[in-house]
N, C-alpha and C positions, 0 to 999 in steps of 0.2 A: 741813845743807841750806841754800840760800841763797833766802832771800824775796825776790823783785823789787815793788817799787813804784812802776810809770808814772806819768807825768801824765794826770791823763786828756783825751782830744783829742776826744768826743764837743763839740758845739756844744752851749753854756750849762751843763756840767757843772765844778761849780766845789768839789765833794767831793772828799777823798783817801782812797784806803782806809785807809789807815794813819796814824794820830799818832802826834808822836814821844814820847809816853806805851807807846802799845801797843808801839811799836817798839822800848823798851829791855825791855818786860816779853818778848817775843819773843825776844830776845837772849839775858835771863837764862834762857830753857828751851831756848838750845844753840843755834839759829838765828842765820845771820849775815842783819842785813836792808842791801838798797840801795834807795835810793830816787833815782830820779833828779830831778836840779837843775830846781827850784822845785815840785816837786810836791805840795806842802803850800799852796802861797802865797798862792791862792785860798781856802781855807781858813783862814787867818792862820797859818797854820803854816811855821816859815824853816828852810832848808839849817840852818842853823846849828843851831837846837834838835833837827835830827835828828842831827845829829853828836854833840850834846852828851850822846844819849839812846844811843849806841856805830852808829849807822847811818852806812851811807858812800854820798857822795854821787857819781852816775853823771851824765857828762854826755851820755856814747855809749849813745844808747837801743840800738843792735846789741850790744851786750854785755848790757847792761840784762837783755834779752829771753833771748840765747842761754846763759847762763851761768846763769839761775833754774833751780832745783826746785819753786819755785811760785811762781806768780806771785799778786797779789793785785789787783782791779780793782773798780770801782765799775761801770762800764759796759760792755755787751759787745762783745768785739774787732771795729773795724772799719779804713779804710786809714787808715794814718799820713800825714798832711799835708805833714809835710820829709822824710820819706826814701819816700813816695809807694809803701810796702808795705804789705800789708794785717799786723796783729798779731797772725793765726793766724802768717803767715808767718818774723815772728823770731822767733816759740817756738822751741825742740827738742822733738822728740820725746820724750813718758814726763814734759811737763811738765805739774804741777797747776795749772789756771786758778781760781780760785773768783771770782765776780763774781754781777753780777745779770744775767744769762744772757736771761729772759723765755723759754726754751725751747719752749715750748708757741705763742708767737706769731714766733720766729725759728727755727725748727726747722734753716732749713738752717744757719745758722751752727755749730751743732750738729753739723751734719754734716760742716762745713767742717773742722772742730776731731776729730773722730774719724779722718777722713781724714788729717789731720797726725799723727795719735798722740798728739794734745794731752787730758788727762783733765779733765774739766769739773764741780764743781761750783756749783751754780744758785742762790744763795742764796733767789732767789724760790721754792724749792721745798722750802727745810726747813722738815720737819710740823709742826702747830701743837701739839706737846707736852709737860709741862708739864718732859721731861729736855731740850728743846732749845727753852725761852725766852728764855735767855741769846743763842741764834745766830737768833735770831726777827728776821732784817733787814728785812723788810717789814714789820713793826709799829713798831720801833722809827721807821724812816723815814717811815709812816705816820700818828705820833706827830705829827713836827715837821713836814709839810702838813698835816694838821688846825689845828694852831695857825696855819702862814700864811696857810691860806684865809681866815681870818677876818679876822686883820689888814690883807689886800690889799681884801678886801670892805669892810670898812670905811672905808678910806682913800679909796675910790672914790664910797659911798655920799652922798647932799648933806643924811645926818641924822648926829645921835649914838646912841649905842647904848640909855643909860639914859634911865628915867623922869626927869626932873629939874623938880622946882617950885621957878621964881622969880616976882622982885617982876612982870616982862611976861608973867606965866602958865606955862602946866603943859605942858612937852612930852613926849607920848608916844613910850615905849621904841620901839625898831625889833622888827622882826618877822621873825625868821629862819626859816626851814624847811631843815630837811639831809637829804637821801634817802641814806643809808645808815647804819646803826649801827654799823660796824665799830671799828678801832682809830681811824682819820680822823676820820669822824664823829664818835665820843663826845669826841676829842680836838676840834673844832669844836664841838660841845654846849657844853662845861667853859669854853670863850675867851671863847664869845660868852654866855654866864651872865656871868660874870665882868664881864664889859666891862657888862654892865646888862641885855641886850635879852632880848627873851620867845622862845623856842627850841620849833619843834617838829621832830620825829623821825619821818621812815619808814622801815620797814624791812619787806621781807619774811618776817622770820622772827621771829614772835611772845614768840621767850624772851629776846629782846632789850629788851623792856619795859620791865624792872623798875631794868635799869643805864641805862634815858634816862630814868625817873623820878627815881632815886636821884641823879642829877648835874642836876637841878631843870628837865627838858626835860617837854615833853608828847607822848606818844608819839601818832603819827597811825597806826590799827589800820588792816587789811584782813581782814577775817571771810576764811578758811579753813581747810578741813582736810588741805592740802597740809601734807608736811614740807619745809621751806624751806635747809636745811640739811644740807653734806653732813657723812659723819664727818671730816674735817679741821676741820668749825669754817667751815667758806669758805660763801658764798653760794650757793645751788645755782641752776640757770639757771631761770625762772620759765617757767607751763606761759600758752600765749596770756590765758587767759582771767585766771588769778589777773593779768596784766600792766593787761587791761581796766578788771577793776576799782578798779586803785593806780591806774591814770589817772584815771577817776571822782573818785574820794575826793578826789586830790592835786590836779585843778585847780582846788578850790576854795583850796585852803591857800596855793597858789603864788601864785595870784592876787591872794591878799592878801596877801605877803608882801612886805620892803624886799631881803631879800638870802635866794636860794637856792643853796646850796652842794650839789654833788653828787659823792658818792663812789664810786657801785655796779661794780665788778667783778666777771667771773667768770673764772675761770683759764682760760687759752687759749681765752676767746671773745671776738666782738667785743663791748664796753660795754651794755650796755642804754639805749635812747632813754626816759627818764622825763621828760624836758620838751620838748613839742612846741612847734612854730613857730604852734600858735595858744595853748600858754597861755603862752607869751614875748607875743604879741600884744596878750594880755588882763591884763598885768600891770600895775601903778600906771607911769605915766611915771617914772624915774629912779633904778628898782629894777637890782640887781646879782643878776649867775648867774653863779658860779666854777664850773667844768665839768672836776674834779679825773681824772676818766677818757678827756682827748681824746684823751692818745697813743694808746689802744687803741679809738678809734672816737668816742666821745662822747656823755655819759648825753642831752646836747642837741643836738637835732637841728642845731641856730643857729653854736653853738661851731666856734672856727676853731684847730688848731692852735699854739700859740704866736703867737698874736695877741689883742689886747683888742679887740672892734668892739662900735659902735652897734648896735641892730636894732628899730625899734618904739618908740625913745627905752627902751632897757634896752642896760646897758652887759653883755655878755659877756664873760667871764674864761676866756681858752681855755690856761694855764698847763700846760705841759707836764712837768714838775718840777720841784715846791715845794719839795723838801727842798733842794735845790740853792741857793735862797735864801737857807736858814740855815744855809752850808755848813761854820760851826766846830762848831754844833752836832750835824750830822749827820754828819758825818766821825767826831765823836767816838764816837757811838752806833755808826754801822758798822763801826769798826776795832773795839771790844770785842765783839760781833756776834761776826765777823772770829777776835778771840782765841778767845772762847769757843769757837768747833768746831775752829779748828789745838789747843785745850789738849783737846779729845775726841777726836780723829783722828792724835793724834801722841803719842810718848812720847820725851824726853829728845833734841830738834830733831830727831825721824825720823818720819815719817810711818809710821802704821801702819794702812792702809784694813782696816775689816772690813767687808767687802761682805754682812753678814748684818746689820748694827747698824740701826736702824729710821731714824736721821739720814741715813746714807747711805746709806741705799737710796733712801727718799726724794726727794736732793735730789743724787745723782752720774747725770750723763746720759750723758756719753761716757766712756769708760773701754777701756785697750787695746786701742785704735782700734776701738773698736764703737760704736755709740747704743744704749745700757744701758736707759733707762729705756720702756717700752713706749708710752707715750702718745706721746713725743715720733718714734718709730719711729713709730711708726701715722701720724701726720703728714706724714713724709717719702715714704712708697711709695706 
């Protein structure tokens, strides 16, 4: 079977699915991979290292596309810039897409791709299990924007992180607050420990405690008897009232913090607003808010998109995706990702779908030009 590897053409994505590490390991289990010319290069990765790793370099994206049995993508198919096609369109039909799909917030694309006969797996939607850790791409990518949230906050910030006493006196650590505990967050908790500063942690769902203790955070509680948590592990949508009062509690903490980083999602909903434009208002002059959920709406009301703005004398961090940042290292994480489920879904370079297996059932949407997965079906009609 023949793996295609595009460039990716989305704007500011500088990730490749595939390294040419994964790409010779993909070889040796019978797959033949192509990658088209410079698709690595953003990523430090050169034509030539993928040659060297047995991958053959495509320079006609129309072959690239039509000649895959699976294609492999970091972002989801939209139109091609120089040949002015959308990349549903040079698939063939019966071909396997795997990308980060976001199906639940682009459903018709989804639809667009079942209509071609194109079969879709979602990487945003493999369950969080402990037999499919290894294909856990949104942690792992969640990993490496936790870590740049902090190094962009602080690069921005006009203190230092640590306590430090000299001979001109004693300056006080900064003061972070991160509204969500997930994989981001603890990974933001761990950077900004490290770097010196004093960390505290909200999160809606109380069992999360004990791991923002254990990585030397203070956890900021909200008294309830809600369960917070679906069985996936994901954030569950919070009920009015429990929101009420994490706004209470949390505008004291924000208020007094140097840098607020927010992570909170919920699958295929819009973001939840946890920082209003009066505690942006009421905040020290000179303080930073990284706003890590704008593409899906924005935990800040303030946050713009892929823009940094002024608001209040607080600098807004409206970054769209982080991992893209640190795209040697995320490239690297996503392509094993990547391996991991073609080495569960495939035997001896042939694809062998078991439409009963809990991975793909999970995280396959379109399939035999149908919308498979019922959520994302509910969406469309």
């Amino acid at each position: 079977m023949i793996i295609s590897v595009p460039k990716e053409i989305m704007e500011g994505e500088n990730r490749v699915a595939v390294t040419p590490d994964v790409a010779g390991k993909l070889i040796k289990k019978g797959f033949e991979v192509q990658v088209e010319t410079n698709a690595g290069l953003n990523a430090g990765f050169t034509d030539e290292e993928y040659e060297n790793a047995g991958a053959k370099i495509l320079d006609d994206i129309e072959t690239l596309y039509s000649n895959a049995d699976i294609v492999l993508k970091v972002q989801r198919p939209v139109e091609h810039p120089s040949s002015g096609k959308h990349e549903i369109d040079l698939m063939k039909s019966g071909t396997m897409l795997i990308t980060f799909m976001y199906a639940l917030h682009y459903p018709q694309v989804v639809k667009q791709c079942a209509e071609k006969g194109i079969n879709v797996i979602s990487m945003d939607m493999i369950p969080r299990t402990t037999l499919a850790q290894k294909m856990d791409a949104l942690s792992s990518q969640a990993n490496i924007a936790g870590y740049k949230s902090v190094i962009m906050t602080a690069n921005v910030l006009g203190k230092i992180f640590p306590l430090m006493m000299t001979a001109a006196g004693t300056i006080q650590p900064a003061k972070v607050v991160i509204m969500g505990a997930g994989v981001a967050g603890l990974q933001a908790l761990g950077t900004a420990r490290r770097l010196g500063a004093i960390v505290e942690v909200s999160d809606i769902r109380p069992q999360v405690k004990e791991e923002v203790q254990s990585l030397g955070g203070r956890f900021i509680e909200v008294e309830t008897d809600e369960n917070m948590q679906d069985e996936g592990g994901y954030a569950k949508e919070a009920s009015e009232e429990f929101l009420r009062k994490q706004k209470e509690l949390i505008f004291k903490h924000i208020t007094q913090a140097d840098i607020v980083i927010t992570t909170a999602l919920v699958p295929g909903k819009k973001a939840p607003v946890l920082v209003t434009e009066e505690m942006v208002k009421n905040m020290r002059p000179g303080s930073v808010v990284l706003d890590m959920a704008v593409e899906f709406g924005g935990n800040c009301e303030l946050s713009e998109k892929g823009k940094t703005v002024k608001k209040y004398n607080v600098t807004i961090i409206g970054e769209p995706n982080l991992p893209s940042l640190v795209p040697t290292n995320a490239s690297e994480m996503y392509a094993k990702n990547l391996l991991a489920l073609l080495e569960h879904i495939s035997k001896e370079g042939k694809m062998e779908l078991d439409l009963e297996d809990e991975i793909v059932k999970g995280s396959l949407v379109s399939y035999n030009s149908q919308v498979v997965n019922e959520r994302v079906k509910n969406l469309i009609q």
